[in-house]
KOLMAR-726713 format. One line per 4 residues: their letters; for each residue x, y, z of N, C-alpha, C. Coordinates in nm, 4 decimals. Example, Ala and Ser with C-alpha at 12.3 -4.5 7.8 and 13.67 -1.06 7.14 Angstrom:
as> 1.3190/-0.5690/0.7800/1.2300/-0.4500/0.7800/1.3200/-0.3300/0.7800 | 1.2850/-0.2250/0.7080/1.3670/-0.1060/0.7140/1.2900/0.0030/0.7870
END
This chain:
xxxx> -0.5709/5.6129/-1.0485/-0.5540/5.4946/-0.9659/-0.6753/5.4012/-0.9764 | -0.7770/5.4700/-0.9693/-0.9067/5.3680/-0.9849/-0.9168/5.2758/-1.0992 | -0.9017/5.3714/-1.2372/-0.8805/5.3177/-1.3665/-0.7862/5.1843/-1.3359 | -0.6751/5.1747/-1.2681/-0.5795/5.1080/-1.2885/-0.6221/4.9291/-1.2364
xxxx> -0.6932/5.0077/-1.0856/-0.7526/4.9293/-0.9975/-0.8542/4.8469/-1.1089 | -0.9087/4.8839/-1.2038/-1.0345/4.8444/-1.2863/-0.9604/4.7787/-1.3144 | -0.8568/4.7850/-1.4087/-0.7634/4.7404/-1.5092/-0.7576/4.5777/-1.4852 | -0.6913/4.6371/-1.3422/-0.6015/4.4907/-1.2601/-0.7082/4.3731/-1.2459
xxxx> -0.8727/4.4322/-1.1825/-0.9346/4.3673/-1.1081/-1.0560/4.2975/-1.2515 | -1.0237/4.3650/-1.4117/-1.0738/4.2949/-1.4840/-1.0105/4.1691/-1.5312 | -0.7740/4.1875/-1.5329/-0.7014/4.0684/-1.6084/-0.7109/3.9815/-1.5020 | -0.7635/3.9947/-1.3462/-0.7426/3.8966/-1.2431/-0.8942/3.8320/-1.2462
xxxx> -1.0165/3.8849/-1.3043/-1.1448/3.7903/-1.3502/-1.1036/3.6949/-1.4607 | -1.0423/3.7822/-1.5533/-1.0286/3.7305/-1.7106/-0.9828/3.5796/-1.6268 | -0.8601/3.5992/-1.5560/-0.7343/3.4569/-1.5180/-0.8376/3.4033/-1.4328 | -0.9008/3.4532/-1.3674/-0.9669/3.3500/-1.2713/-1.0938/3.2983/-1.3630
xxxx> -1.1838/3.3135/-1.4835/-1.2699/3.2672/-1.5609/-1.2006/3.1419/-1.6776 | -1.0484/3.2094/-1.6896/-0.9967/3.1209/-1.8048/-0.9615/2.9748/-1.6846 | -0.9076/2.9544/-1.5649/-0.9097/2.8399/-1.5001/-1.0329/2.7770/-1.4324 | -1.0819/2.8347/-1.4686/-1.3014/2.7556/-1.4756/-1.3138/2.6929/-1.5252
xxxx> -1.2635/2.7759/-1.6737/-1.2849/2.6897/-1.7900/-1.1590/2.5983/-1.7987 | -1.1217/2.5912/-1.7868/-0.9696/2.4663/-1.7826/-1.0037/2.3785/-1.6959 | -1.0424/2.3836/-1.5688/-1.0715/2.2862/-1.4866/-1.1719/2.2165/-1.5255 | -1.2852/2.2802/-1.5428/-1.3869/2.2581/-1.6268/-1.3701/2.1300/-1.7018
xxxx> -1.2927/2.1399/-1.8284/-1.2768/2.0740/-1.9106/-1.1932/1.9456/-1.8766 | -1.0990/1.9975/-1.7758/-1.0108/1.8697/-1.7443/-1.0917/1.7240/-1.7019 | -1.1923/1.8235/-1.6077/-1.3107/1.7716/-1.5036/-1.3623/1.6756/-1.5995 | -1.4335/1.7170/-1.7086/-1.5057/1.6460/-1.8071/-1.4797/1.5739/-1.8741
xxxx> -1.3161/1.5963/-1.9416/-1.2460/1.4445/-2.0021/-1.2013/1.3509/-1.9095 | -1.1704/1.3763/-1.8120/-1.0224/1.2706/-1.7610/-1.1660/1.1938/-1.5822 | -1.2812/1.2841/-1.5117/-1.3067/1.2155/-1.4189/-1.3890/1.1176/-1.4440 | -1.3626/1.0147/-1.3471/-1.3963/0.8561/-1.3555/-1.4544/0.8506/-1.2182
xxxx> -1.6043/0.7547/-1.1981/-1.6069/0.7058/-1.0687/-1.5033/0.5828/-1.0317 | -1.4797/0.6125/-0.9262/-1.4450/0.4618/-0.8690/-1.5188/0.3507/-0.8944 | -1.4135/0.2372/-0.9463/-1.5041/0.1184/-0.9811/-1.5113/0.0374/-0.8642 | -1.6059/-0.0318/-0.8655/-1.6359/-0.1206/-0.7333/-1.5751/-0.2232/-0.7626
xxxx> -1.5319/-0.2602/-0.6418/-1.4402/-0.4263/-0.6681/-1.4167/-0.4837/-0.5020 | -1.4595/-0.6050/-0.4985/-1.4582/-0.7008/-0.3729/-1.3397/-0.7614/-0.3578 | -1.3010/-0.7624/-0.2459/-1.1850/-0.8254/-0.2345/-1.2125/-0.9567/-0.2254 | -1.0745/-1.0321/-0.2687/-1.0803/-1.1746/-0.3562/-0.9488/-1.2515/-0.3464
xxxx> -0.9834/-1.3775/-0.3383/-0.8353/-1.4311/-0.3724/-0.7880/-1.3853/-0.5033 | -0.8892/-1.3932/-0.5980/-0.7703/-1.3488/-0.7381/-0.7049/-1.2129/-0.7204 | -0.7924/-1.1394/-0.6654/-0.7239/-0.9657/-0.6151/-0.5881/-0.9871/-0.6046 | -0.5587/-1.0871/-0.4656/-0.4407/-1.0990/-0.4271/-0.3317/-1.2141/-0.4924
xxxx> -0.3930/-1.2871/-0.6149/-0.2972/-1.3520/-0.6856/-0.2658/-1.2572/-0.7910 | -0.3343/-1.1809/-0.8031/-0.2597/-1.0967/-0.9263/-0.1862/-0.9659/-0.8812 | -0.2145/-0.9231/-0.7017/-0.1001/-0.8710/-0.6977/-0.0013/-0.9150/-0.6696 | 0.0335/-1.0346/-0.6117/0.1396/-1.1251/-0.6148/0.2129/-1.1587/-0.7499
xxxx> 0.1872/-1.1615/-0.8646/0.1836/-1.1347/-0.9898/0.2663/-1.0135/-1.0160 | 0.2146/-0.8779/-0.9665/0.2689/-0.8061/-1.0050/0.4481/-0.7509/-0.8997 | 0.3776/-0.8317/-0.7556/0.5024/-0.8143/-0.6856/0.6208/-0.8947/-0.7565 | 0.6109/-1.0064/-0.8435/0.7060/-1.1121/-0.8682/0.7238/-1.0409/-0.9672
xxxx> 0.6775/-0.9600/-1.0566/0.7398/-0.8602/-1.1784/0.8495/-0.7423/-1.1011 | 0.8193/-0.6864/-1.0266/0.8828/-0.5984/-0.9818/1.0386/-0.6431/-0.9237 | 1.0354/-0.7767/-0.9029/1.1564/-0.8356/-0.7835/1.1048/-0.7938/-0.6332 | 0.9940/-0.8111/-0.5897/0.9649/-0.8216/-0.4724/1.0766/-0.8735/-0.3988
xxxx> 1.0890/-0.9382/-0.4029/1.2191/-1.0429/-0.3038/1.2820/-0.9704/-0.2738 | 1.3436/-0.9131/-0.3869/1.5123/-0.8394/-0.4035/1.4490/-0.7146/-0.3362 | 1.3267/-0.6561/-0.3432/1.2819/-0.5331/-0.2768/1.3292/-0.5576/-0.1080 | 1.2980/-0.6083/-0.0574/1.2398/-0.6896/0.0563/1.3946/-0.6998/0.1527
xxxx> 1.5130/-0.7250/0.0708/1.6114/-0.7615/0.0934/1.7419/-0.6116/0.0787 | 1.6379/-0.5345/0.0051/1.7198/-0.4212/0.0080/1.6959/-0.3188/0.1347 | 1.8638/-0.2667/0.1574/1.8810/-0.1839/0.2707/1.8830/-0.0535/0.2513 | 1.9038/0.0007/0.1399/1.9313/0.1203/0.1214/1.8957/0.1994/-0.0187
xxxx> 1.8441/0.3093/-0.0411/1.7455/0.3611/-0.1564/1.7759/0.4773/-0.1747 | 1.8361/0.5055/-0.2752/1.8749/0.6609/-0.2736/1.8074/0.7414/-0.4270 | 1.7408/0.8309/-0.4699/1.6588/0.8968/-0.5629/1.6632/1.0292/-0.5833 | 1.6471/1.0973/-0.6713/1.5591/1.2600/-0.6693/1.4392/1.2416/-0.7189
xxxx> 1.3608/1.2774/-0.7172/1.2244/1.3108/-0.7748/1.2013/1.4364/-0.8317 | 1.1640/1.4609/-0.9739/1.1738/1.5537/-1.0416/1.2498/1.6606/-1.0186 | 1.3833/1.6186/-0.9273/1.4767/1.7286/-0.9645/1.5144/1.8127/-0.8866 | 1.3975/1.8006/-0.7883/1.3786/1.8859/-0.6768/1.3596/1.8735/-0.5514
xxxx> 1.3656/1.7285/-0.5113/1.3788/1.6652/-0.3838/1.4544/1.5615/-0.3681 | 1.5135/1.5247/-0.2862/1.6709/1.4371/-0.3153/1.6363/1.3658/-0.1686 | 1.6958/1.2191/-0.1404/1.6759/1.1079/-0.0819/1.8001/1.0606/-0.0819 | 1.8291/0.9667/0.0653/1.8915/0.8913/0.0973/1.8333/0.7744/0.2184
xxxx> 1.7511/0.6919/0.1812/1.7034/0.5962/0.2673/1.7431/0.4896/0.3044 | 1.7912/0.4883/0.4105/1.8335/0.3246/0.4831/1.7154/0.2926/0.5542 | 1.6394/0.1969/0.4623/1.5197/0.1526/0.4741/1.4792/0.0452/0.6313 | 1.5939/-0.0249/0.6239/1.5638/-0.1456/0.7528/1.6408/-0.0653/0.8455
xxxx> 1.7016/0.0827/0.8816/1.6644/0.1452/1.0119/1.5855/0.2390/1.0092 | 1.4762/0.2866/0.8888/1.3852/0.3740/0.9029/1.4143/0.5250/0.9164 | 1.5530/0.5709/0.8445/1.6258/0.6988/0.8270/1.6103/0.7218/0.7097 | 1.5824/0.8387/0.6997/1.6279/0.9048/0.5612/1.7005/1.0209/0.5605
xxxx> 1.8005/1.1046/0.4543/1.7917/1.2206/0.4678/1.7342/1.2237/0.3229 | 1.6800/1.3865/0.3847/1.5511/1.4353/0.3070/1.6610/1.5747/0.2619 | 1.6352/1.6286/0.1057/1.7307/1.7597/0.0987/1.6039/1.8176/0.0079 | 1.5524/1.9653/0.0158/1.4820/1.9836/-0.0034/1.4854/2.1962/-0.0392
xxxx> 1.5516/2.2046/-0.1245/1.6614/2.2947/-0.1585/1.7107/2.2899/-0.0679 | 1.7527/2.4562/0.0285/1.9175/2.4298/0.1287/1.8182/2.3792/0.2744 | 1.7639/2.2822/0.2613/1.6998/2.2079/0.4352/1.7555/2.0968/0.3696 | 1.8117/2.0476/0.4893/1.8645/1.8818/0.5012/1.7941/1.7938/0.6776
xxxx> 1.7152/1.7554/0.6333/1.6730/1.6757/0.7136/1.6759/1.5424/0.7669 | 1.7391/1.5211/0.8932/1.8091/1.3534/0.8598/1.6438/1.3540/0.9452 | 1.5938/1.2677/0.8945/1.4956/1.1744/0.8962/1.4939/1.0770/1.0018 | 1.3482/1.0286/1.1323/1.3764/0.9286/1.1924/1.2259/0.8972/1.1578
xxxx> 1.1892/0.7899/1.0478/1.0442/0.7369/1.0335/1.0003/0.6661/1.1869 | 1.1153/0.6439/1.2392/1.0224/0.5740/1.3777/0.9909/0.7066/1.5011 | 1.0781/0.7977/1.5167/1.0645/0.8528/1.6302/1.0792/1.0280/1.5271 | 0.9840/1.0918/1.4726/1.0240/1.2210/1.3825/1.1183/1.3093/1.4417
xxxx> 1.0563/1.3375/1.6045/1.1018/1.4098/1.7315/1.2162/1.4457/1.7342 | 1.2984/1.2930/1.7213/1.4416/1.2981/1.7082/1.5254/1.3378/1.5941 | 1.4648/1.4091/1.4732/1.4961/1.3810/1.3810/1.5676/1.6051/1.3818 | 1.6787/1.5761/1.3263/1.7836/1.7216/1.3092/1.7441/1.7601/1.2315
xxxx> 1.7396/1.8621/1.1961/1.7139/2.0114/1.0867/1.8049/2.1474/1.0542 | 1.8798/2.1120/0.9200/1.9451/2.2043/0.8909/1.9294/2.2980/0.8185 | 1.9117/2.4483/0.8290/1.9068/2.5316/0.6802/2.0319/2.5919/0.6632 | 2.0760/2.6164/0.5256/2.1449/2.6462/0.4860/2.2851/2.6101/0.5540
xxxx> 2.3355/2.4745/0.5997/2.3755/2.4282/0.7174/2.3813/2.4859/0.8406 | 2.2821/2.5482/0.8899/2.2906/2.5987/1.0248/2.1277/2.5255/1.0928 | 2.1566/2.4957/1.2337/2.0716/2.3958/1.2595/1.9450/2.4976/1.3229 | 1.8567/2.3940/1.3081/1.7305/2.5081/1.3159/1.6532/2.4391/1.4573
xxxx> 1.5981/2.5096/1.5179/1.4991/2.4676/1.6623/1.3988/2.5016/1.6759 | 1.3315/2.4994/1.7621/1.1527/2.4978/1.7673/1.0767/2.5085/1.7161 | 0.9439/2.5386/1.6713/0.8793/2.5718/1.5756/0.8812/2.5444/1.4348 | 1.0062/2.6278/1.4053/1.0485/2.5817/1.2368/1.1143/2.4961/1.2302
xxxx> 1.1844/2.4136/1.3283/1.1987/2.2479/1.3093/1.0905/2.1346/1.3094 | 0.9973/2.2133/1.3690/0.8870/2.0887/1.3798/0.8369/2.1272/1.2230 | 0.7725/2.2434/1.1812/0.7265/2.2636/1.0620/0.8020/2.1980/0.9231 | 0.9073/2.2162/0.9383/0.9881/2.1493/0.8266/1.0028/1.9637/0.8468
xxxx> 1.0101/1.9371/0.9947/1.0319/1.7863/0.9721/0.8753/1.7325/0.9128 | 0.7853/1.7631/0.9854/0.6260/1.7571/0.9042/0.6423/1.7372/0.7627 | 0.7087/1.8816/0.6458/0.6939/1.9013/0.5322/0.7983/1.7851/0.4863 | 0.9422/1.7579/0.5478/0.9756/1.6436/0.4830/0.9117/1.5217/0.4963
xxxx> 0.8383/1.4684/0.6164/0.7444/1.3540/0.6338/0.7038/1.3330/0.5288 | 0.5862/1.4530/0.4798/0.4935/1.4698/0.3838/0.5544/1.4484/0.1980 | 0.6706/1.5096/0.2015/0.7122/1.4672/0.1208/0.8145/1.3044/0.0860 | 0.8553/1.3218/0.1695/0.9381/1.1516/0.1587/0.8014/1.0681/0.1489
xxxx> 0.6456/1.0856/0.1967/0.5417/0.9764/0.1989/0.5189/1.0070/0.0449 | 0.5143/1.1025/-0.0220/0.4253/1.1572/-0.1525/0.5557/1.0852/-0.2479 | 0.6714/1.1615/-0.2725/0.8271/1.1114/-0.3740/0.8887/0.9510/-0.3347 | 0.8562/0.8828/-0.1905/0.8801/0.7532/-0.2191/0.7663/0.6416/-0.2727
xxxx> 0.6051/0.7489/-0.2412/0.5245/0.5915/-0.3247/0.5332/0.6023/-0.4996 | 0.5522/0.7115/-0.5413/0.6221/0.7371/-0.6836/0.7095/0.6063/-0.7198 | 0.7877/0.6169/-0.6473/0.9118/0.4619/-0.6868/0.8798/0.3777/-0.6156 | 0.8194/0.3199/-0.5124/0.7707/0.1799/-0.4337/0.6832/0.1405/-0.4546
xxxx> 0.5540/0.2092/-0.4749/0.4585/0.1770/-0.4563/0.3968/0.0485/-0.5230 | 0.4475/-0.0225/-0.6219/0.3989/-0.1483/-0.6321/0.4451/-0.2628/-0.5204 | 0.5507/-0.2003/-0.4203/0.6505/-0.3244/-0.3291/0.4637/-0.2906/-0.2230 | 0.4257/-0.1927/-0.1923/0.3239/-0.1483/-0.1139/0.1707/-0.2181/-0.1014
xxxx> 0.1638/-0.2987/-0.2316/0.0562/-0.3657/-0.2053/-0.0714/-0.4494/-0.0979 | 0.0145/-0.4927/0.0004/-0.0134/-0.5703/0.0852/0.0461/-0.5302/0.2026 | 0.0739/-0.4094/0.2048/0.0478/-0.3037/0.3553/-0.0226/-0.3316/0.4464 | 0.0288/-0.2964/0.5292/-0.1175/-0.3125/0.6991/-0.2427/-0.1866/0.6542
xxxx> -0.3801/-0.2349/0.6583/-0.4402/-0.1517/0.6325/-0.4654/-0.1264/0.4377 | -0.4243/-0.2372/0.4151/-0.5164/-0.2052/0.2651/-0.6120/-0.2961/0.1943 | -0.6502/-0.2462/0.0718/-0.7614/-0.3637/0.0455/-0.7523/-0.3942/-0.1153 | -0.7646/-0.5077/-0.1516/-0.7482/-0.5123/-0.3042/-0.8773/-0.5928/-0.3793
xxxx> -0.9072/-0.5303/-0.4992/-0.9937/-0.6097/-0.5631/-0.9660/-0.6276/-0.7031 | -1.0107/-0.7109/-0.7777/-0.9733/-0.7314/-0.9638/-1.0934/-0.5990/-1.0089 | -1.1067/-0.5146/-1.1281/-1.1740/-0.5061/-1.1882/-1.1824/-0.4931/-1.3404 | -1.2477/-0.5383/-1.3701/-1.2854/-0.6041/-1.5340/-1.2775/-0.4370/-1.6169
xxxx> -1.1700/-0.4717/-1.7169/-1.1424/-0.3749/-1.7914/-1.2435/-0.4037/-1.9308 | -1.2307/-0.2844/-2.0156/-1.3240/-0.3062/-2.1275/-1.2531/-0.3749/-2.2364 | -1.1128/-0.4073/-2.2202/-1.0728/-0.4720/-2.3352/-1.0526/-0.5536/-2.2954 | -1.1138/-0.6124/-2.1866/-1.1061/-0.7550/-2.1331/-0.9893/-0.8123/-1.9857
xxxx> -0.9163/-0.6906/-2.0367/-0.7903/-0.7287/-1.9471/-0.8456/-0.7426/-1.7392 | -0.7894/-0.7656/-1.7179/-0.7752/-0.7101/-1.5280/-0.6970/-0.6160/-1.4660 | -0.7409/-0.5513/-1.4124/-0.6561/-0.4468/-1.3376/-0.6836/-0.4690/-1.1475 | -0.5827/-0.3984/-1.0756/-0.6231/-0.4368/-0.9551/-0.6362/-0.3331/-0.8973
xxxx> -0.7091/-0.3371/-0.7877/-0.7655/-0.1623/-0.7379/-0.7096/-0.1952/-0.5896 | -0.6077/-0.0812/-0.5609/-0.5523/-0.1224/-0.4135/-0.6341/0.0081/-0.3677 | -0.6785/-0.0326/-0.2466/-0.7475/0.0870/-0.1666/-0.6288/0.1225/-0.0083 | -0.6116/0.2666/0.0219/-0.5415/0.2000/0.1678/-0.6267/0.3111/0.2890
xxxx> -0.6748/0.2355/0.3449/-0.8027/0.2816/0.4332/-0.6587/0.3266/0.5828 | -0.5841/0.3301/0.6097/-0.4928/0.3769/0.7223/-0.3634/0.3644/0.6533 | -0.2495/0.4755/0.7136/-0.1130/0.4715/0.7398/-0.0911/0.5851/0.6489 | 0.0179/0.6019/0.5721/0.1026/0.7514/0.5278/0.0136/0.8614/0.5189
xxxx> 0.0213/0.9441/0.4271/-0.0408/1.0711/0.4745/-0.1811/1.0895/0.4255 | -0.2043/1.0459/0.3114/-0.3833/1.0076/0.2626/-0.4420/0.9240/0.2617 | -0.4564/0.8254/0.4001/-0.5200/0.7485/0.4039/-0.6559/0.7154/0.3157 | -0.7009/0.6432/0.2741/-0.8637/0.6436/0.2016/-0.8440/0.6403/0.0433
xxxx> -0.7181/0.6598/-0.0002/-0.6596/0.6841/-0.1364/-0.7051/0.5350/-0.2099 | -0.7359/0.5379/-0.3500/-0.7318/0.4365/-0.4269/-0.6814/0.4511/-0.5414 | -0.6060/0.3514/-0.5994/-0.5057/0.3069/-0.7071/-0.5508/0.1756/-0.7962 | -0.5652/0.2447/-0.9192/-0.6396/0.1150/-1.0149/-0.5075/0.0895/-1.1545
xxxx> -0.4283/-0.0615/-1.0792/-0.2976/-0.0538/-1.0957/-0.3143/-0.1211/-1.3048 | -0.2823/-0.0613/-1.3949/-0.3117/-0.1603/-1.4808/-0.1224/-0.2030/-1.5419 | -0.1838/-0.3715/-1.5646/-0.0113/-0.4384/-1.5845/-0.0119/-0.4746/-1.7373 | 0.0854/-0.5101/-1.7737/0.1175/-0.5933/-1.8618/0.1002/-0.7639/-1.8522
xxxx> 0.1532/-0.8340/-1.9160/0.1391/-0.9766/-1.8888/0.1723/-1.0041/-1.8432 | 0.3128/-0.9696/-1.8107/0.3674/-1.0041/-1.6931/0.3707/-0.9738/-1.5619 | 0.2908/-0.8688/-1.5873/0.2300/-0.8304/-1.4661/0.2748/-0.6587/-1.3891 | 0.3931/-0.7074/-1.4840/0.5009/-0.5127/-1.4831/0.3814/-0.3712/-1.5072
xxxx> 0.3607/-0.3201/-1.4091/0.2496/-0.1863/-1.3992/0.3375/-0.1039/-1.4989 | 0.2019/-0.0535/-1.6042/0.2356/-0.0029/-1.7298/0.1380/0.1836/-1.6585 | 0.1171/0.1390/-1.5698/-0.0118/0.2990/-1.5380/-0.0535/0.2987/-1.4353 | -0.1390/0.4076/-1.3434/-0.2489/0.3471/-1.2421/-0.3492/0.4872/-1.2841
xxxx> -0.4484/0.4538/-1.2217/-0.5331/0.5523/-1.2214/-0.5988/0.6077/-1.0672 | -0.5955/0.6987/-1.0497/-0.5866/0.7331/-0.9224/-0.7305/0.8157/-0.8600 | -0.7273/0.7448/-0.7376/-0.8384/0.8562/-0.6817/-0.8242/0.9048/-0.5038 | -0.7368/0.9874/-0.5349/-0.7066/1.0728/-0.4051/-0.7757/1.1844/-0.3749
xxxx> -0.7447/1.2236/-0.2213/-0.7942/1.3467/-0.1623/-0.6953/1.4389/-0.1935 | -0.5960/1.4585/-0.2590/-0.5053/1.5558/-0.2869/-0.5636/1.6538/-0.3992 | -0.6185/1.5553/-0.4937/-0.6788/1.5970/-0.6279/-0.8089/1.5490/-0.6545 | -0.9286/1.6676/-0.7146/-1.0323/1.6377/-0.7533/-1.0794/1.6269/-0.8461
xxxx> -1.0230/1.5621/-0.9277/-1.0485/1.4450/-1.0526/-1.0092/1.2902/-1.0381 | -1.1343/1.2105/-1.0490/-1.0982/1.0946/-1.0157/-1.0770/1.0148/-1.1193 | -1.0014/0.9387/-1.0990/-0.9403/0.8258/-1.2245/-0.8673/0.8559/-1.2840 | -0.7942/0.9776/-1.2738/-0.6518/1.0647/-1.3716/-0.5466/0.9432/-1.4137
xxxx> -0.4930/0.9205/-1.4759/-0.3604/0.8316/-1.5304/-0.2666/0.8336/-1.5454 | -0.1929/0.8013/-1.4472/0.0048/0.8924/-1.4366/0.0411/0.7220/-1.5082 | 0.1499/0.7081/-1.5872/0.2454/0.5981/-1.6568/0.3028/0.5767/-1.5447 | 0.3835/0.4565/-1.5625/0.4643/0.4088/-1.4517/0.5747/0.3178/-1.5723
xxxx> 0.6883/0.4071/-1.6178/0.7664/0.3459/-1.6950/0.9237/0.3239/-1.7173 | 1.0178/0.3014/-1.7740/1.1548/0.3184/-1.7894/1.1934/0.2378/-1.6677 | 1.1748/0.1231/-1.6687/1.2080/0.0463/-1.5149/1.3047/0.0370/-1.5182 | 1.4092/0.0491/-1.4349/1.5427/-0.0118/-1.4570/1.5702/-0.0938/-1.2590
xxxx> 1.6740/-0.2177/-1.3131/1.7087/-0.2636/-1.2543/1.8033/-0.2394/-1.1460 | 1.8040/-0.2313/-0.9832/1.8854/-0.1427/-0.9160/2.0063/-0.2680/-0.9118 | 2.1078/-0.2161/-0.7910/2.2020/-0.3316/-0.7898/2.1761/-0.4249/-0.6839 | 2.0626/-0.4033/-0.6250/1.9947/-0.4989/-0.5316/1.9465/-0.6016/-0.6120
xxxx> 1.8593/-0.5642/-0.7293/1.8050/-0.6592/-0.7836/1.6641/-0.6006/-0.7790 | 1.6134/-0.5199/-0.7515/1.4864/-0.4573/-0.7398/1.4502/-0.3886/-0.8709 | 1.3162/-0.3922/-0.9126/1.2802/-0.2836/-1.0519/1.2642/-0.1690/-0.9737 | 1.2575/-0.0249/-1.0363/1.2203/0.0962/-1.0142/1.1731/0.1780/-1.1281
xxxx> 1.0790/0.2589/-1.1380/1.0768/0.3478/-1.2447/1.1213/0.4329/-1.2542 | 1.1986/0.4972/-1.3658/1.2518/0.6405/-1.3544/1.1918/0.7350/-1.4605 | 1.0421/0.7422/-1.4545/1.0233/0.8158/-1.5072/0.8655/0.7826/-1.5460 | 0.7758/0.9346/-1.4795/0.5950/0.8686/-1.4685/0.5845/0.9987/-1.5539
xxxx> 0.4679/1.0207/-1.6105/0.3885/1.0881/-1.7077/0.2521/1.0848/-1.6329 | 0.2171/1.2174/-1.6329/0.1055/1.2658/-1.5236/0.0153/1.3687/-1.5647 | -0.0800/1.3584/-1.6481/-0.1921/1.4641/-1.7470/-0.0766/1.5443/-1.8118 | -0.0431/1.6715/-1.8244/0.0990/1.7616/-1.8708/0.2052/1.7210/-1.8485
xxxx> 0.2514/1.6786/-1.6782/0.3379/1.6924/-1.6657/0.4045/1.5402/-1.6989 | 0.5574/1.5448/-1.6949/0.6649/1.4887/-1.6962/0.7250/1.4523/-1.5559 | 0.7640/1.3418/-1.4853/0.7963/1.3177/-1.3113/0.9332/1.2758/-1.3599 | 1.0227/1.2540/-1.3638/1.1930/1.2082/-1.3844/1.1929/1.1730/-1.2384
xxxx> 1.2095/0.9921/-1.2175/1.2888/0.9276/-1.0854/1.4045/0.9380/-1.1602 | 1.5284/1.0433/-1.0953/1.6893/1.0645/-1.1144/1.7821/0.9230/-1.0109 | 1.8602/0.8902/-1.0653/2.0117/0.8650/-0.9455/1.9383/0.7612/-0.8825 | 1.8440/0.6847/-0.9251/1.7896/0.5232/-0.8582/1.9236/0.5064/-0.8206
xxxx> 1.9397/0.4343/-0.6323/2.0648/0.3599/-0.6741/2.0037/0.2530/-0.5280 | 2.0342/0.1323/-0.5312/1.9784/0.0441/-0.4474/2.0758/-0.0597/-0.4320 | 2.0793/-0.0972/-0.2814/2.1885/-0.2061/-0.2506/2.1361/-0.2957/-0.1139 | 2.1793/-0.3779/-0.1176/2.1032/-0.4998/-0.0325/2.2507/-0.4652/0.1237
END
């Protein structure tokens, strides 16, 4: 038994030395400080720029948002009453963004109460805030509580750095949005409290047009992984 105990407690160093070194390395290619940037009128003409790429308007005007996010979390948002349902394998959570309290909890359709209703409406909060700035987050710019500045790229271009100092679940988060000419976000680079590497680079691509009239992406690229926005479907 001891031998075995050795065995175990040398392949569980080996795994815990080989993600040292992986982090390690990730650490060393991909982290970036935050660049400094003042907020500015141009800040905010070029995210206006990028809102008029997206169909801001048509965003603005839409009632209803329905998505999966990689496959594994599924949405139905009626945005201008602040409901969602949230499905999240067999939990179905109808959603109340204004009042959570009120908000039902089903597993496996059988309805759930105290404790593990509050715990699960939390985890869908948390997730509907994390799987909807995936697909909105350029309509998000000019939020209550954020801050924007230009900063000077090395190939000359501009990028805009949205900071959001209050509201969804990581407040303090910054996003260094980079566009095309037209202003359509081709990337961002990110520096959250979720993850400790700063400046990482998820794509923001495959836009397609909803039937509102709104852009969406269906589909971000994130260091390894692959994100698939499924079943965009949007209506005014």
């Amino acid at each position: 038994m001891i031998k075995i105990l050795k065995k175990i407690g040398k392949i569980l160093l080996g795994l815990l030395l080989s993600l040292v070194i992986i982090f390690s390395v990730v650490y060393f290619l991909y982290n970036e400080k935050l660049p400094k940037a003042e907020m500015s009128v141009e800040a905010d003409l070029l995210a206006q720029k990028m809102l008029k790429a997206v169909h801001h308007d048509s965003y603005e005007k839409t009632q209803y948002i329905e998505w999966s996010f990689a496959g594994r979390h599924h949405y139905k948002w009626n945005k201008q009453r602040k409901l969602v349902e949230v499905k999240l394998d067999d939990k179905i959570v109808q959603l109340n963004l204004q009042s959570p309290d009120s908000s039902s909890v089903k597993v496996s359709n059988s309805e759930v109460s105290g404790s593990a209703r509050s715990e699960i409406i939390e985890q869908a909060i948390a997730h509907f805030n994390n799987d909807s700035f995936w697909l909105v987050a350029p309509h998000k710019v000019f939020d209550p509580g954020t801050e924007r500045g230009v900063v000077a790229l090395a190939n000359g271009d501009e990028a805009l750095l949205v900071t959001y100092t209050a509201g969804g679940s990581t407040p303090g988060d910054s996003y260094l949005w980079l566009l095309d000419e037209t202003g359509l976000p081709v990337a961002f680079k990110m520096w959250v409290s979720i993850f400790p590497i700063g400046g990482v680079e998820a794509t923001w691509e495959s836009w397609q047009t909803a039937e509102s009239g709104a852009l969406f992406p269906s589909h971000h690229k994130f260091l390894f992984l692959d994100i698939p926005i499924e079943g965009i479907k949007a209506r005014k």
